[in-house]
GULO-787465 format. One record per atom (N, C-alpha, C, O, CB): residue number from 1; residue in three letters; x negated, y negated, z negated; atom name. Coordinates in pm, whole numbers, plus 50000, padded with zeros to 5 digits. Atoms other than C-alpha are relative to their C-alpha. Glycine has a CB too. Layout:
<nodes>
+-----+--------+-------+-------+-------+-------+
| num | residu |     x |     y |     z | atome |
+-----+--------+-------+-------+-------+-------+
| NUM |    ALA |     X |     Y |     Z |    CA |
...
+-----+--------+-------+-------+-------+-------+
</nodes>
This chain:
<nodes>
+-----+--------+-------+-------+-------+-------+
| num | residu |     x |     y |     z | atome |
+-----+--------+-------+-------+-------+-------+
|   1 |    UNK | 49958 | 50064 | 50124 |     N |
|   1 |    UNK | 38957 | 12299 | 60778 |    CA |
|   1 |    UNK | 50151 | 50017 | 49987 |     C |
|   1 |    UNK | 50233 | 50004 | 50078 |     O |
|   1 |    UNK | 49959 | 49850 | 49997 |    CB |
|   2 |    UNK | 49851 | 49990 | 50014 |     N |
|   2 |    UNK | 39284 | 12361 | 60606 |    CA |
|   2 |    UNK | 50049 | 49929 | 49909 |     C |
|   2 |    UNK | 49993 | 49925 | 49799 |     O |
|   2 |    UNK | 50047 | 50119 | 49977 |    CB |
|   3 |    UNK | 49974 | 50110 | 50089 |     N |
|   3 |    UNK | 39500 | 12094 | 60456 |    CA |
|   3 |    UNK | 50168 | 50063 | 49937 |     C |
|   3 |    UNK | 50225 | 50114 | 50033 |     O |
|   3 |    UNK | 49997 | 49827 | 50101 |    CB |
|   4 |    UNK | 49893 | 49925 | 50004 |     N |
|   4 |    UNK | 39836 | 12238 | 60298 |    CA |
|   4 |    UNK | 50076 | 50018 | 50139 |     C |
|   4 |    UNK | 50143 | 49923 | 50179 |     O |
|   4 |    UNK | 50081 | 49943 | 49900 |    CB |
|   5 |    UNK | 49978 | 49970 | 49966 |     N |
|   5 |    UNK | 39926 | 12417 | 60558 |    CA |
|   5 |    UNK | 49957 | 49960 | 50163 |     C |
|   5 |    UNK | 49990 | 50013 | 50269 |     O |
|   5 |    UNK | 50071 | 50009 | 49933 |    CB |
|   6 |    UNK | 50023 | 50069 | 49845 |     N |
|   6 |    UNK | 39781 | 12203 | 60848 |    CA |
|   6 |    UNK | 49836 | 50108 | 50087 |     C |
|   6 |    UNK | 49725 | 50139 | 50044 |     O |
|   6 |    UNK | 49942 | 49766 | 49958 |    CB |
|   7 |    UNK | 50131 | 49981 | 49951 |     N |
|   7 |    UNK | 39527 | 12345 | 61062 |    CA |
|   7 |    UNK | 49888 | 49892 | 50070 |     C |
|   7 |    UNK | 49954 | 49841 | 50161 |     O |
|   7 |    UNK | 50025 | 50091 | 50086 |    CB |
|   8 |    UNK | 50111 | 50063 | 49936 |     N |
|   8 |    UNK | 39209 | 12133 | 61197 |    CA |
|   8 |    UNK | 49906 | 50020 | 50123 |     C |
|   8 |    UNK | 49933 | 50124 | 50182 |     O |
|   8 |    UNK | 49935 | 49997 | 49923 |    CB |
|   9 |    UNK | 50077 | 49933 | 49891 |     N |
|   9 |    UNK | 38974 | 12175 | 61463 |    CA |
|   9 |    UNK | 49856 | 50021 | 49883 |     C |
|   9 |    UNK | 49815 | 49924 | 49820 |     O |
|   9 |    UNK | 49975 | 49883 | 50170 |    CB |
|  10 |    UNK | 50117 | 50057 | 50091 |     N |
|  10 |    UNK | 38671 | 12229 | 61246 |    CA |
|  10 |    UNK | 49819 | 49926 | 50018 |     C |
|  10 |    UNK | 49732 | 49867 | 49953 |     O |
|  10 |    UNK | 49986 | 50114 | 49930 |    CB |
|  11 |    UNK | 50149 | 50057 | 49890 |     N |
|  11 |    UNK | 38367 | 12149 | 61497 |    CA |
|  11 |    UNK | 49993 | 49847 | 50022 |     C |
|  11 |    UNK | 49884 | 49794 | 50046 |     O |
|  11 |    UNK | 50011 | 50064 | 50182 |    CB |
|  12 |    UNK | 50005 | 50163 | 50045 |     N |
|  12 |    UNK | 38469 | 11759 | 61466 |    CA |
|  12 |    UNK | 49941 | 49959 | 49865 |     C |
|  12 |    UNK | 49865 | 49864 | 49845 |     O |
|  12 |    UNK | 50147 | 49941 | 49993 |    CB |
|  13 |    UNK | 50094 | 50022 | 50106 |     N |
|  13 |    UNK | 38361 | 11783 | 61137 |    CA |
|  13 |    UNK | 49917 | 50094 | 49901 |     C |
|  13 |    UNK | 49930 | 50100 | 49779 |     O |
|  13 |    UNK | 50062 | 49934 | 49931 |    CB |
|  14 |    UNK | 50079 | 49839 | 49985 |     N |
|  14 |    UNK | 38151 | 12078 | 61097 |    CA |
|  14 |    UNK | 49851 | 49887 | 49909 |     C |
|  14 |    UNK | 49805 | 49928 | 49803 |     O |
|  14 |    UNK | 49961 | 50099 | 50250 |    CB |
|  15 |    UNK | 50133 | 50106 | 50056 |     N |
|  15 |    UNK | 37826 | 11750 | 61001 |    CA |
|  15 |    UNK | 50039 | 49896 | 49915 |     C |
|  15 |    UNK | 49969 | 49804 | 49873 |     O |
|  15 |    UNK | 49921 | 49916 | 50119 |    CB |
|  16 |    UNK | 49945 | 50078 | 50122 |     N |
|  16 |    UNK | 38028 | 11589 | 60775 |    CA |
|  16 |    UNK | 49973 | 50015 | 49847 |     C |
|  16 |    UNK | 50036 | 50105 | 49791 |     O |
|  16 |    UNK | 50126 | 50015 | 50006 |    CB |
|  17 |    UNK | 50077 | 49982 | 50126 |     N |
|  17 |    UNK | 37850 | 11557 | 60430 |    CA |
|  17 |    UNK | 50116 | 50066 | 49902 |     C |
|  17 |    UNK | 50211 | 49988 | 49888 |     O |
|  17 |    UNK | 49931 | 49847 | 49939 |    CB |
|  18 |    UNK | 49906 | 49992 | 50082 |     N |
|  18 |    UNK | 38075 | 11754 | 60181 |    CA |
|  18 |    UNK | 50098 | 49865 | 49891 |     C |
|  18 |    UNK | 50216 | 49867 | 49853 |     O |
|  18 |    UNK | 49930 | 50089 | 49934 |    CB |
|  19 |    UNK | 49973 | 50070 | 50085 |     N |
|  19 |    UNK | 38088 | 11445 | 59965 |    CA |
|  19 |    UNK | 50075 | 49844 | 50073 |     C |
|  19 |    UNK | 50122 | 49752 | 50006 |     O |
|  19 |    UNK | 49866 | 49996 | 49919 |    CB |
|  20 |    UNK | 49950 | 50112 | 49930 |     N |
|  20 |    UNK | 38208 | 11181 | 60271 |    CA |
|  20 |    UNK | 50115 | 49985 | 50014 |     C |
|  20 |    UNK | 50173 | 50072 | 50079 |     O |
|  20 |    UNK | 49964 | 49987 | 50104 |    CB |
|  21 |    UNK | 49846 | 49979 | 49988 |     N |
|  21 |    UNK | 38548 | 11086 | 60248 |    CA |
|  21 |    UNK | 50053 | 49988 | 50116 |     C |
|  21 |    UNK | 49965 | 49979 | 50201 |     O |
|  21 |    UNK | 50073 | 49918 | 49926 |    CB |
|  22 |    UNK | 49933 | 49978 | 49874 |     N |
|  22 |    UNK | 38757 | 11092 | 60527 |    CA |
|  22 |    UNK | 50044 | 49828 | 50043 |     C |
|  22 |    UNK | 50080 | 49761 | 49946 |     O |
|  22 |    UNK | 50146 | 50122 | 49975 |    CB |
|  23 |    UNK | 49989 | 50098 | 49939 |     N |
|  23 |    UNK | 38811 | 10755 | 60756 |    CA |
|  23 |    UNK | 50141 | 49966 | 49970 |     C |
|  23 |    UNK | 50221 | 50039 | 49912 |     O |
|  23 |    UNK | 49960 | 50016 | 50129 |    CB |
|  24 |    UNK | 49864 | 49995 | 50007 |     N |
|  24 |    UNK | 39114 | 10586 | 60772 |    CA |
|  24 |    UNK | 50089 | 50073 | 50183 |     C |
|  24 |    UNK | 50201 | 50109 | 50218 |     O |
|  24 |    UNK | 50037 | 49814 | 49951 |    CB |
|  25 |    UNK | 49955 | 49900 | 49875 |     N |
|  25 |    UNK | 39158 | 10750 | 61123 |    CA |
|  25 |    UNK | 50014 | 50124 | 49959 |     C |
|  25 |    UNK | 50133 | 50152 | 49971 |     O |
|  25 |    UNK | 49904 | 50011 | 50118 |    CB |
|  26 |    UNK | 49993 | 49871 | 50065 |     N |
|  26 |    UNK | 39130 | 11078 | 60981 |    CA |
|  26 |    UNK | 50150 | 49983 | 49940 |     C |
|  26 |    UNK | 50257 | 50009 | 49994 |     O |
|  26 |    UNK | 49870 | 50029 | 49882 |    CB |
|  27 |    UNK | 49836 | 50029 | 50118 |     N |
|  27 |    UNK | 39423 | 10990 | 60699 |    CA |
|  27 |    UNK | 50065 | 50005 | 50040 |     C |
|  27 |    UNK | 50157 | 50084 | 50015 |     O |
|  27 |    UNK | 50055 | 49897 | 49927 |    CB |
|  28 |    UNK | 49864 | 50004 | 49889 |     N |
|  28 |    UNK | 39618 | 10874 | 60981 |    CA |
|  28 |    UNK | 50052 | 50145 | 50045 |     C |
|  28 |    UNK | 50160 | 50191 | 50008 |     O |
|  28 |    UNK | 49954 | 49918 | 50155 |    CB |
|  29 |    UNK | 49995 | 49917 | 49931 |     N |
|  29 |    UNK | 39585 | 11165 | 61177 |    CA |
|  29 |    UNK | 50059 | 50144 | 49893 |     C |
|  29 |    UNK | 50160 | 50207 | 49926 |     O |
|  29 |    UNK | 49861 | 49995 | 50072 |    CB |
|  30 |    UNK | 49911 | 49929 | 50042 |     N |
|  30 |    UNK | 39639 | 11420 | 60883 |    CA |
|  30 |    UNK | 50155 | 49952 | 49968 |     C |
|  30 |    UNK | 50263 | 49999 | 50004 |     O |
|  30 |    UNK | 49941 | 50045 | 49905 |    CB |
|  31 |    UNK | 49837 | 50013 | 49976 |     N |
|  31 |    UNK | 39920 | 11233 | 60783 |    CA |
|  31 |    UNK | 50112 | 50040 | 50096 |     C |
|  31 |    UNK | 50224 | 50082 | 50068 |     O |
|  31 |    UNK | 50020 | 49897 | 50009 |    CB |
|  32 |    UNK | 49913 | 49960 | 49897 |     N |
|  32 |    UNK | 40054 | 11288 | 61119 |    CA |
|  32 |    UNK | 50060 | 50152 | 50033 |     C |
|  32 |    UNK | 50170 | 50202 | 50056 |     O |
|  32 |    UNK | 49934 | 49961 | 50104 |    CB |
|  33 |    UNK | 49962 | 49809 | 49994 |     N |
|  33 |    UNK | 40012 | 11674 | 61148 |    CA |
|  33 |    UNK | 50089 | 50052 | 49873 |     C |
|  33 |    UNK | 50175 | 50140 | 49874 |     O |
|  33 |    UNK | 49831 | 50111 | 49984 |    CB |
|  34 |    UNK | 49901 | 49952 | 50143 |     N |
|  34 |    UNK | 40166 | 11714 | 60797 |    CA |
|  34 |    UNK | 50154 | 49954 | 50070 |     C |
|  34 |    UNK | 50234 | 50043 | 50098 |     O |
|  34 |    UNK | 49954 | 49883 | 49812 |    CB |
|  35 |    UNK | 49878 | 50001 | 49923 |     N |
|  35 |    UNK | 40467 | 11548 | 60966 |    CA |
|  35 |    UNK | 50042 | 50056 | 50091 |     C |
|  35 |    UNK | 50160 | 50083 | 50070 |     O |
|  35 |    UNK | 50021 | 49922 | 50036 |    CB |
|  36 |    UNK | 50031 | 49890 | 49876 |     N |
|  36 |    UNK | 40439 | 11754 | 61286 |    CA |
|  36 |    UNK | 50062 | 50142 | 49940 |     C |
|  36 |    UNK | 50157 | 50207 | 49986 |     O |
|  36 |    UNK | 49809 | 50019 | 50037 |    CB |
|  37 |    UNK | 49972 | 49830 | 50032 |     N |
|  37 |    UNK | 40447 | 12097 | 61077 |    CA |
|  37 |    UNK | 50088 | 49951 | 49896 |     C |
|  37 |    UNK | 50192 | 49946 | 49961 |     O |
|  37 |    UNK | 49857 | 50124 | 49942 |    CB |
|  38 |    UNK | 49895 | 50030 | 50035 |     N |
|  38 |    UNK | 40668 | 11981 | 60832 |    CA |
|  38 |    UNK | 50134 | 49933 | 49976 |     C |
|  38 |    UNK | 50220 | 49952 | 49890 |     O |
|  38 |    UNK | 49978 | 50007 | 49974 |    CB |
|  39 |    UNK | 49863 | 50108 | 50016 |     N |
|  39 |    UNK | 40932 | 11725 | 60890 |    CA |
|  39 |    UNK | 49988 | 49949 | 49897 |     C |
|  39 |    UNK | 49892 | 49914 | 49829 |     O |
|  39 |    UNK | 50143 | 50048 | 49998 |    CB |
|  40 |    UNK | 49923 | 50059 | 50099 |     N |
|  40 |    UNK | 41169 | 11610 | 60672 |    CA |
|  40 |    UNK | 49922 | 50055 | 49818 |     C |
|  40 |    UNK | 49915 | 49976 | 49724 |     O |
|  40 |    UNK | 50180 | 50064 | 50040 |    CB |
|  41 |    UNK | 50111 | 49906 | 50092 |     N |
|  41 |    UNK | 40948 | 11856 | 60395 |    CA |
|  41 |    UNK | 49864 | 49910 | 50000 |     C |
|  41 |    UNK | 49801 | 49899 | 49895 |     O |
|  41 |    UNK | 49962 | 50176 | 50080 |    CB |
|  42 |    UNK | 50143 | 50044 | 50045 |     N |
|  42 |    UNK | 40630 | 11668 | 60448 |    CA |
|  42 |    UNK | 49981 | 49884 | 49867 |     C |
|  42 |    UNK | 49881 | 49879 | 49797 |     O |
|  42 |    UNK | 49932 | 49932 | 50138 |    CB |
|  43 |    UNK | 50047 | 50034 | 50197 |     N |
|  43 |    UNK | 40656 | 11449 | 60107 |    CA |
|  43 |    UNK | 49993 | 50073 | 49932 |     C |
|  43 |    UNK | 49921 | 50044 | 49837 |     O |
|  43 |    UNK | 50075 | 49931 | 49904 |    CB |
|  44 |    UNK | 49991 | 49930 | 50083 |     N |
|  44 |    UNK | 40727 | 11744 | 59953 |    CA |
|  44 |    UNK | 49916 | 50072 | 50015 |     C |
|  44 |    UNK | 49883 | 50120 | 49906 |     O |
|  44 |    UNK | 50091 | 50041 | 49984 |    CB |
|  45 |    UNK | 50119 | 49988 | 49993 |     N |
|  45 |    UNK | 40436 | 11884 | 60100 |    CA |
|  45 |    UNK | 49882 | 49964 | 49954 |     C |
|  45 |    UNK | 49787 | 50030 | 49910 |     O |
|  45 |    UNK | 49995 | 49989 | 50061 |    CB |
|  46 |    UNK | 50154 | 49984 | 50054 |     N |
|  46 |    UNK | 40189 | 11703 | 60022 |    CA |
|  46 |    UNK | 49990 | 49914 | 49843 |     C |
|  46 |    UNK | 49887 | 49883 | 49783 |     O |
|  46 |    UNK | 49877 | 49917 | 50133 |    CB |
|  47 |    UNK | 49962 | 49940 | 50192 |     N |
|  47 |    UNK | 40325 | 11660 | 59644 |    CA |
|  47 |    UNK | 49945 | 50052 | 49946 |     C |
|  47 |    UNK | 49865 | 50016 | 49859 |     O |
|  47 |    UNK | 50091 | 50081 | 49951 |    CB |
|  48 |    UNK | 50032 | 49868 | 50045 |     N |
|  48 |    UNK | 40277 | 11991 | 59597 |    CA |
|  48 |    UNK | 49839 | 50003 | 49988 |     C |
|  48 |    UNK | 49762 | 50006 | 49892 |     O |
|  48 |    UNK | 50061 | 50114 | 50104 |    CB |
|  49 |    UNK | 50176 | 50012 | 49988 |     N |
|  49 |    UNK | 39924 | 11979 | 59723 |    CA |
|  49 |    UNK | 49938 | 49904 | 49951 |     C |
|  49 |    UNK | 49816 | 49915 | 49961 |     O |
|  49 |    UNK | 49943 | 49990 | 50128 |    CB |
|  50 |    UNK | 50071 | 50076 | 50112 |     N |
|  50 |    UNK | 39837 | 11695 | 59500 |    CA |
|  50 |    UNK | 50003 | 50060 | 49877 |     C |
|  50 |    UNK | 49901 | 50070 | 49809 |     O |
|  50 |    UNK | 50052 | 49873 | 49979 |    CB |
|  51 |    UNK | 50047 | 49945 | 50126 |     N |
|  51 |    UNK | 39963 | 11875 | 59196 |    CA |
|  51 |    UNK | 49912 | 50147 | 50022 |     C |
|  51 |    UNK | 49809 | 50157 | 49954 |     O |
|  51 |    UNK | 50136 | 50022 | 49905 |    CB |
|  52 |    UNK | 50108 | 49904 | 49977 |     N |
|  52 |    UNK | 39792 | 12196 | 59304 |    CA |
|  52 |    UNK | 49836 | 49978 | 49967 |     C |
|  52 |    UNK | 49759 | 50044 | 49897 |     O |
|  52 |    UNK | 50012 | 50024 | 50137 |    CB |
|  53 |    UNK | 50139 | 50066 | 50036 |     N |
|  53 |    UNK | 39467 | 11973 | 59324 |    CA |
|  53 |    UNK | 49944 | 49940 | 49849 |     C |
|  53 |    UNK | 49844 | 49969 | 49783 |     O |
|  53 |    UNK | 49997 | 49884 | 50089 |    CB |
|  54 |    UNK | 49988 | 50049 | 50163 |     N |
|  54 |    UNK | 39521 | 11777 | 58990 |    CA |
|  54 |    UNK | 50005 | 50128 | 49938 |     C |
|  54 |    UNK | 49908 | 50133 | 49862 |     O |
|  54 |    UNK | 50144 | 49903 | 49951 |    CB |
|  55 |    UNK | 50024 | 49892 | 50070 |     N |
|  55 |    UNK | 39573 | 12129 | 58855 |    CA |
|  55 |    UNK | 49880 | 50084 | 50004 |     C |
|  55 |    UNK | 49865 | 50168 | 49915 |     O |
|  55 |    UNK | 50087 | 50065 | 50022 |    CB |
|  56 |    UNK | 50153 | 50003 | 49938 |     N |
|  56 |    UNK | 39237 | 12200 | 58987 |    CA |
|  56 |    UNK | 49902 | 49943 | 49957 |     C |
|  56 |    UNK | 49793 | 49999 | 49967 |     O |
|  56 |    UNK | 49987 | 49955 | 50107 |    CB |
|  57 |    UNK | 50080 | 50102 | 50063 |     N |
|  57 |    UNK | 39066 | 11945 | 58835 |    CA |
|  57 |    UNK | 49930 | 49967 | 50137 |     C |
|  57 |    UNK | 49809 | 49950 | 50148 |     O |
|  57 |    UNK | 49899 | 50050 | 49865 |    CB |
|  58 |    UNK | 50112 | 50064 | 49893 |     N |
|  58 |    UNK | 38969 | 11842 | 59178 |    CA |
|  58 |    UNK | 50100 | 49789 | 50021 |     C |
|  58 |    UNK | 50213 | 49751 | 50052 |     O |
|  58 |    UNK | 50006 | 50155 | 50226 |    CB |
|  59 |    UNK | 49988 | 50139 | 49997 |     N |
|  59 |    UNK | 38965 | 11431 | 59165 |    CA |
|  59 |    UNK | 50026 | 49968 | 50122 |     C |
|  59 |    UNK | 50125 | 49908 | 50163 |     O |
|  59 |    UNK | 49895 | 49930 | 49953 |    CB |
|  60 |    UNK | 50056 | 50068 | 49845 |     N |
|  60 |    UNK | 38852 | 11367 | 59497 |    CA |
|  60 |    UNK | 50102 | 50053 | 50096 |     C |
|  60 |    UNK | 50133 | 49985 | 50195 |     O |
|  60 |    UNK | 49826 | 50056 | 50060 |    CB |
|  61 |    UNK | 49903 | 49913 | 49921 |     N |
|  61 |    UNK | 39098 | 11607 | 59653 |    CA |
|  61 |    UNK | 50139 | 49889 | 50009 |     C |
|  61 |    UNK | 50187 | 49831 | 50106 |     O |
|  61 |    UNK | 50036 | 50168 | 49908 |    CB |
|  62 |    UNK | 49865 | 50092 | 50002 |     N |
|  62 |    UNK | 39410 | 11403 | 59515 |    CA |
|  62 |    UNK | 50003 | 49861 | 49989 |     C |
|  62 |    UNK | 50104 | 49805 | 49949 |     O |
|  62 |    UNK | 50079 | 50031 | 49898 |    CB |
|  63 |    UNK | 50020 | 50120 | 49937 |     N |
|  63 |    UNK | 39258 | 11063 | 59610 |    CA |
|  63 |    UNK | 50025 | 50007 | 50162 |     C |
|  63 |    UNK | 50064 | 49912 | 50231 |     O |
|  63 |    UNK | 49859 | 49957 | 49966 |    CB |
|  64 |    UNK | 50006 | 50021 | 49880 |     N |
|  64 |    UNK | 39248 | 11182 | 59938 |    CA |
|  64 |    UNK | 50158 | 50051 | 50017 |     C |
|  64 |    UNK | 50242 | 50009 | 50096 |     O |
|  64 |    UNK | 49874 | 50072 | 50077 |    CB |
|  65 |    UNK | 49846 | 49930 | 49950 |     N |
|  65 |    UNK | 39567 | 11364 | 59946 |    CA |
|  65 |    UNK | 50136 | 49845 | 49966 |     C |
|  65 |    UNK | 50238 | 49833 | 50034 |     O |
|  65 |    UNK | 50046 | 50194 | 49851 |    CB |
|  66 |    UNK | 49958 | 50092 | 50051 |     N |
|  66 |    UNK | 39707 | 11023 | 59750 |    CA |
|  66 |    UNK | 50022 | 49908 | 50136 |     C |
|  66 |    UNK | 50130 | 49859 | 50169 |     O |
|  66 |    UNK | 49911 | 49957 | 49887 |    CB |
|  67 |    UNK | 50007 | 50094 | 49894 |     N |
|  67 |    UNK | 39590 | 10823 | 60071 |    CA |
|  67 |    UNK | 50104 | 50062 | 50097 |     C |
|  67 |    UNK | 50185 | 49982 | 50145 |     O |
|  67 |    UNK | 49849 | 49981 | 50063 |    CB |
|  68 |    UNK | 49942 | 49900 | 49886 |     N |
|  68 |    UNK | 39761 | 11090 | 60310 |    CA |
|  68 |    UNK | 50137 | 49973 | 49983 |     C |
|  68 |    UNK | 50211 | 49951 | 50079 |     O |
|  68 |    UNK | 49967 | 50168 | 49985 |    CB |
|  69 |    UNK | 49900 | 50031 | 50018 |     N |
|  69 |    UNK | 40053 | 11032 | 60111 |    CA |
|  69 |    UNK | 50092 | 49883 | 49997 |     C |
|  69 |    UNK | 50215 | 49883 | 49991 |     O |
|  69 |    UNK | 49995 | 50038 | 49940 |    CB |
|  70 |    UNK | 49970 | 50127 | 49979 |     N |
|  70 |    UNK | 40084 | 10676 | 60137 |    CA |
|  70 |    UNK | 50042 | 49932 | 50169 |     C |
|  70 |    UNK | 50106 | 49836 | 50210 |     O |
|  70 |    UNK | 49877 | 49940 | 49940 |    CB |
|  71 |    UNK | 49956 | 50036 | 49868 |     N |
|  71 |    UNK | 40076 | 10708 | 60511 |    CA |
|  71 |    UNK | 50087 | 50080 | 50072 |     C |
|  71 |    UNK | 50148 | 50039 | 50171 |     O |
|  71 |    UNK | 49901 | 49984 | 50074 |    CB |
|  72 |    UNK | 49851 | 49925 | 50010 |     N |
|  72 |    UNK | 40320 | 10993 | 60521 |    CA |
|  72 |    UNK | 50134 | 49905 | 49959 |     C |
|  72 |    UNK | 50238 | 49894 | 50024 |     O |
|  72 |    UNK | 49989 | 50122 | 49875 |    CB |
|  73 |    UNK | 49890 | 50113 | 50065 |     N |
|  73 |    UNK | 40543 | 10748 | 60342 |    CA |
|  73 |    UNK | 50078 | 49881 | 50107 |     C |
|  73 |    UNK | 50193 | 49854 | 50140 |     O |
|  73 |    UNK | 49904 | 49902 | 49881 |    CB |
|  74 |    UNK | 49956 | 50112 | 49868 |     N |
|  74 |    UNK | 40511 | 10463 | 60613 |    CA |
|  74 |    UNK | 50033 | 50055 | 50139 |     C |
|  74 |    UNK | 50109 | 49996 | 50216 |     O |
|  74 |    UNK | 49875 | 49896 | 50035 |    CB |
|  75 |    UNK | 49918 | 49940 | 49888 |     N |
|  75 |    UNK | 40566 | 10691 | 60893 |    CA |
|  75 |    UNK | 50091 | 50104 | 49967 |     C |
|  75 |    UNK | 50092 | 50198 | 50046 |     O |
|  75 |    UNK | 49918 | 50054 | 50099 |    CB |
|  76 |    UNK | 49853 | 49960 | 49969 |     N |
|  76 |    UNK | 40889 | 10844 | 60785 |    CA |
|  76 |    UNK | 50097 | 49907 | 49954 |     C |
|  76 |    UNK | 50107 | 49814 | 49875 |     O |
|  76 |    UNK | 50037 | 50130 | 49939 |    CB |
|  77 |    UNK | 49860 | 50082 | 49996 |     N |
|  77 |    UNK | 41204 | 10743 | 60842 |    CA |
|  77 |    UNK | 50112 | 50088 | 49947 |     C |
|  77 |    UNK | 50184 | 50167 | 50008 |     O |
|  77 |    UNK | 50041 | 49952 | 50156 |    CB |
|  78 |    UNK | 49917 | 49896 | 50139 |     N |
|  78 |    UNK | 41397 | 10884 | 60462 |    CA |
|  78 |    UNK | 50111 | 49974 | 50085 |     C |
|  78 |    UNK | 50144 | 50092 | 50100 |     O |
|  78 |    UNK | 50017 | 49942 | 49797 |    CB |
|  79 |    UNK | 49845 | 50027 | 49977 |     N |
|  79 |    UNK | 41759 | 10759 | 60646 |    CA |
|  79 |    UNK | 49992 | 50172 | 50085 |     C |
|  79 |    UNK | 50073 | 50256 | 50047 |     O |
|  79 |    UNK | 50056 | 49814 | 50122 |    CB |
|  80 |    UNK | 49988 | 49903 | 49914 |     N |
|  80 |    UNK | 41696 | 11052 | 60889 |    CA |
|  80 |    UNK | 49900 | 50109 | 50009 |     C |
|  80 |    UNK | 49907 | 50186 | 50105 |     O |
|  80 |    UNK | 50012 | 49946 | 50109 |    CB |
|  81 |    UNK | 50124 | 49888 | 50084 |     N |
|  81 |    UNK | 41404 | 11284 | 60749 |    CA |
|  81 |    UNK | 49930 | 49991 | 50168 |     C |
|  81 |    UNK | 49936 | 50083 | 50249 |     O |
|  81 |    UNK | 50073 | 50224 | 49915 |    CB |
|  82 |    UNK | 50100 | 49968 | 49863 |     N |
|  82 |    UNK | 41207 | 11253 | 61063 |    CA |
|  82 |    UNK | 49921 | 49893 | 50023 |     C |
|  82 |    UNK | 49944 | 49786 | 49968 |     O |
|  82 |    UNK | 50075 | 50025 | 50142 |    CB |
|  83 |    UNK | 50087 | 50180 | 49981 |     N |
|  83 |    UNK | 40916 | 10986 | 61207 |    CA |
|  83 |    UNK | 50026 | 49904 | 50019 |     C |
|  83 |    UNK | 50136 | 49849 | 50022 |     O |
|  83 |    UNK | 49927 | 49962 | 50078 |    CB |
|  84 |    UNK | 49967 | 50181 | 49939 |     N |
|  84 |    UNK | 40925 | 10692 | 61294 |    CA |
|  84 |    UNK | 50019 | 49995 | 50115 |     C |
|  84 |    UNK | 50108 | 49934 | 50174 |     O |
|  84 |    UNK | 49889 | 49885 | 49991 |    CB |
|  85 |    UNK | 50001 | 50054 | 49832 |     N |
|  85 |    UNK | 40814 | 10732 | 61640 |    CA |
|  85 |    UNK | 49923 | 50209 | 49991 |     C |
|  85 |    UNK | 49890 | 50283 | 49899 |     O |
|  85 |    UNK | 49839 | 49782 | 50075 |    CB |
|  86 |    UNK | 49985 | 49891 | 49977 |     N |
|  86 |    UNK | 40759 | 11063 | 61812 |    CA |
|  86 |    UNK | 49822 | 50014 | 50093 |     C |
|  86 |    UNK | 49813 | 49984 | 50213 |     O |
|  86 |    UNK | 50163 | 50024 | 50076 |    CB |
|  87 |    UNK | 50127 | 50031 | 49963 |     N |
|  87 |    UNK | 40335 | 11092 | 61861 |    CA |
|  87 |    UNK | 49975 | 50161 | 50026 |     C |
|  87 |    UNK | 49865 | 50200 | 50066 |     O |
|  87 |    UNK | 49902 | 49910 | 49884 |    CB |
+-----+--------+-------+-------+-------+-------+
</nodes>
């Protein structure tokens, strides 16, 4: 699975119903890799990949990317473009 730019393992969720949204463990966890591969860039990351989606007409995409972004948000630290804590 590929999330702007993140890679996944995909055999964790390989039985995952297309239509099941993602946990809030999941959210967490992309959130985290988006920070990982992009730093100080990851709001602007996954921005982009909301309007990409909204330009898409995919709904469901930029609910989830919406959530991702909310927890991108709480784990950075804007004074110094980097995490919070170092996971």
């Amino acid at each position: 699975m590929r999330i702007v730019g993140v890679t996944f393992d995909s055999s964790s969720i390989a039985t995952r119903p297309a239509t099941m949204p993602l946990s809030d463990w999941e959210l967490w966890a992309c959130a985290q890799q988006v920070i990982k591969q992009h730093g100080a860039n990851a709001p602007l990351q996954v921005a982009l990949r909301i309007a990409e989606l909204a330009t898409n007409g995919d709904g469901e995409g930029v609910d989830t990317w919406q959530s991702i972004a909310k927890r991108v948000d709480q784990l950075m630290d804007y004074q110094t473009g980097k995490p919070l804590s170092r996971q």
